[in-house]
PLY file of the C-alpha trace (Angstrom):
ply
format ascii 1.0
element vertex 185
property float x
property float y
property float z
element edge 184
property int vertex1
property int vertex2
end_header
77.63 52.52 25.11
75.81 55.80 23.17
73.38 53.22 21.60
72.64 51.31 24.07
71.37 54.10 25.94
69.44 55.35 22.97
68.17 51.62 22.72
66.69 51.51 26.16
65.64 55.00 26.05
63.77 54.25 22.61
62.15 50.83 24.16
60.72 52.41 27.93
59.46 55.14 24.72
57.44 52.39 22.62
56.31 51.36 26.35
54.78 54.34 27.49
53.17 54.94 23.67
51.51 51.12 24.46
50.49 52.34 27.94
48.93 55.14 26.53
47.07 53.40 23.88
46.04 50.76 26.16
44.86 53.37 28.52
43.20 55.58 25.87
41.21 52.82 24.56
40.03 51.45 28.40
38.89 54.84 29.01
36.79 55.15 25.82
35.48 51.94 25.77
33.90 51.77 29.66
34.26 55.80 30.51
30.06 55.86 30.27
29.46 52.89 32.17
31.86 53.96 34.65
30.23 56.94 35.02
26.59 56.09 34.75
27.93 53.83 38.01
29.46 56.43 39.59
26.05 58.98 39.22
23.37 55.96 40.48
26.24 55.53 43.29
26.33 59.15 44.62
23.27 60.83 42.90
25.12 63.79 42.33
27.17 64.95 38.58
29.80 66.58 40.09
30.84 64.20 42.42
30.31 61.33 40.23
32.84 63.10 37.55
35.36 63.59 40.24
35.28 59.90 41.24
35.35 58.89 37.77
38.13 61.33 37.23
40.11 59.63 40.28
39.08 56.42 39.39
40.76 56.58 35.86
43.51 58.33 37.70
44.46 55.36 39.44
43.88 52.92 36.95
46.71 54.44 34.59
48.67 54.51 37.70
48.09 50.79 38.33
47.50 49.73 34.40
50.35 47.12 34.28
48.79 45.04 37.04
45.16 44.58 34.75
46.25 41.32 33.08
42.95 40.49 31.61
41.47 42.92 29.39
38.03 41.38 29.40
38.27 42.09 33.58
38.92 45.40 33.38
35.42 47.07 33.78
34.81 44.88 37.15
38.89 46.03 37.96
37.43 50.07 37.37
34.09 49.56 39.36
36.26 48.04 42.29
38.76 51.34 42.03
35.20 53.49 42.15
34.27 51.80 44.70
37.14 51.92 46.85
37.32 55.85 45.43
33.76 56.62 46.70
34.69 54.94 50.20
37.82 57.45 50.55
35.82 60.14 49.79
34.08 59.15 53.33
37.22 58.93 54.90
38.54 62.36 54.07
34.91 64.57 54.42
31.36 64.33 54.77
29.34 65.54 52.18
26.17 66.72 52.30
23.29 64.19 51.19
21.08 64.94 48.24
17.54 63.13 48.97
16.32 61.25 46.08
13.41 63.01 45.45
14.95 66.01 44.92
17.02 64.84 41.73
15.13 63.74 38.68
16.65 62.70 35.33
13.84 62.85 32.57
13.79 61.81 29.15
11.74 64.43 27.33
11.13 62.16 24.90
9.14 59.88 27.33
5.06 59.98 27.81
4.02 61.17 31.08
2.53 57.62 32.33
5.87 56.47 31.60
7.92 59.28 33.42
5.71 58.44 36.15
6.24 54.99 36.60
10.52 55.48 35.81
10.11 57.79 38.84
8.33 55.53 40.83
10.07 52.73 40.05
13.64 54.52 40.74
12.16 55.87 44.09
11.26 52.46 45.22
14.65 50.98 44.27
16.32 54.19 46.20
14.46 52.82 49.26
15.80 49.49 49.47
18.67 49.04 51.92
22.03 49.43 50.36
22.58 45.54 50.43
19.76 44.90 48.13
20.27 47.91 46.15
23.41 47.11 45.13
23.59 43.62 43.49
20.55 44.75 41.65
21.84 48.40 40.15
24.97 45.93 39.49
22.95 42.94 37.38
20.17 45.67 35.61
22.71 48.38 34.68
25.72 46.33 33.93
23.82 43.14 33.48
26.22 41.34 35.75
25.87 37.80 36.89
25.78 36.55 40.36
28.88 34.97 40.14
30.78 38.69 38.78
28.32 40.90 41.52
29.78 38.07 44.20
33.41 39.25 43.51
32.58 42.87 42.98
30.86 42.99 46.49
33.08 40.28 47.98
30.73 38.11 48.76
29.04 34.19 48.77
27.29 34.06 45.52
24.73 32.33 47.47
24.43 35.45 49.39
24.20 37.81 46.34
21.47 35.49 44.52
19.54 35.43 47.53
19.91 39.22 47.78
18.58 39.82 44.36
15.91 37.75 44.88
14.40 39.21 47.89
15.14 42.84 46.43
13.28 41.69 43.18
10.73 40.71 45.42
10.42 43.95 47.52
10.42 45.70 43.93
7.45 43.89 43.09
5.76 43.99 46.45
6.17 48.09 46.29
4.88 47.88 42.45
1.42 45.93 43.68
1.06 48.03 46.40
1.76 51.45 44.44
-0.83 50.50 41.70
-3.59 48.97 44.64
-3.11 52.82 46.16
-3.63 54.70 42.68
-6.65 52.47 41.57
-8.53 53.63 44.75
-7.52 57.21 44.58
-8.39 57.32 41.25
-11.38 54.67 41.33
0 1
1 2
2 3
3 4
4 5
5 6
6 7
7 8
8 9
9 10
10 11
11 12
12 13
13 14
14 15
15 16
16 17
17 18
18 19
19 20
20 21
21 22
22 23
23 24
24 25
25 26
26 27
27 28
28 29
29 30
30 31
31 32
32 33
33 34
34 35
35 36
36 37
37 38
38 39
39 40
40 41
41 42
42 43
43 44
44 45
45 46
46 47
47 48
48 49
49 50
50 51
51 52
52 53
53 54
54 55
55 56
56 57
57 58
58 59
59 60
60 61
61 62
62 63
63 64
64 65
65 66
66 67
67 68
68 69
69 70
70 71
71 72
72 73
73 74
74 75
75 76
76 77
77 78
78 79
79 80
80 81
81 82
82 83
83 84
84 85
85 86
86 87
87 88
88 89
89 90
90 91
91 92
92 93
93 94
94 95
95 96
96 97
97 98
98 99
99 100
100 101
101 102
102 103
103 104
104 105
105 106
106 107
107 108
108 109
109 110
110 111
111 112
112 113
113 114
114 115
115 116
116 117
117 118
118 119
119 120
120 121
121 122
122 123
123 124
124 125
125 126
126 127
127 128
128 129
129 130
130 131
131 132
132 133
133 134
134 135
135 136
136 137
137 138
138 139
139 140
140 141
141 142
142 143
143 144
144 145
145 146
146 147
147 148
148 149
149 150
150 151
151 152
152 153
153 154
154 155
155 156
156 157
157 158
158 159
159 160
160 161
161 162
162 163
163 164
164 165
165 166
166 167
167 168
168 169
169 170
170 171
171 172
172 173
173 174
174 175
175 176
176 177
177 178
178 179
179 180
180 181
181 182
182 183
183 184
């Protein structure tokens, strides 16, 4: 009876040490995208980290029930997502407005800066239903069918959302460069 004990404690053992390697090796693998997601989401670093943080705190929680390896990024942005939507239900933060946060490459000319600025304003202004899908299929490079299930929604719906928020992209673009040719023309 000694053994068998030692047996079963030696097997939950080589469990955990598999959970933990699993886990170890989700959370290097998509820890940047899930927190590049997390920052675009909330706009602010120390929020996004504690989301992240929570996020990856439930997923080893919950790690058995991710069958599917090659789901598990869409699994983590649905646990962020459902993490940022408790953080609404516990307090109410204060807002940051876009324009007050800028993220700069140095290394970037000032014509480009300019238009990554005004390009990332515009997209800020779109309503939430077109922002979304589109953050979801530039920065992830999602398809309609994978930003359907992440929002929970018709793909119809989501194609038709990206279209019209591609188009309102655009629309802004034209009119932004009409408006600087005459102020500078």
């Amino acid at each position: 009876m000694f053994s068998r004990k030692q047996n079963n404690k030696a097997s939950v053992s080589n469990d955990m040490a598999n959970k933990q390697k699993r886990y170890e090796a989700l959370v290097l693998a998509l820890h940047t995208d899930i927190y590049r997601y997390a920052y675009w989401l909330v706009k602010d670093k120390a929020i996004a980290e504690d989301i992240v943080q929570e996020t990856f705190l439930r997923a080893w929680k919950s790690l058995d029930s991710l069958k599917d390896e090659k789901a598990a990024k869409s699994w983590l942005i649905t646990i962020l997502r459902r993490e940022n939507a408790r953080r609404f239900e516990r307090k109410q933060f204060d807002l940051v407005d876009i324009d007050d946060v800028s993220v700069i490459d140095d290394s970037l000319s000032n014509e480009i800066q300019i238009e990554h600025r005004e390009l990332r304003t515009i997209m800020a202004s779109l309503s939430e239903e077109y922002r979304e899908p589109l953050m979801l299929q530039i920065v992830f490079g999602y398809s309609g069918e994978e930003i359907a299930e992440q929002l929970e929604l018709n793909k119809n719906t989501v194609m038709t959302r990206l279209f019209r928020a591609r188009n309102q992209v655009k629309e802004a673009l034209e009119k932004s460069e009409t408006q600087w040719g005459q102020a500078n023309g």
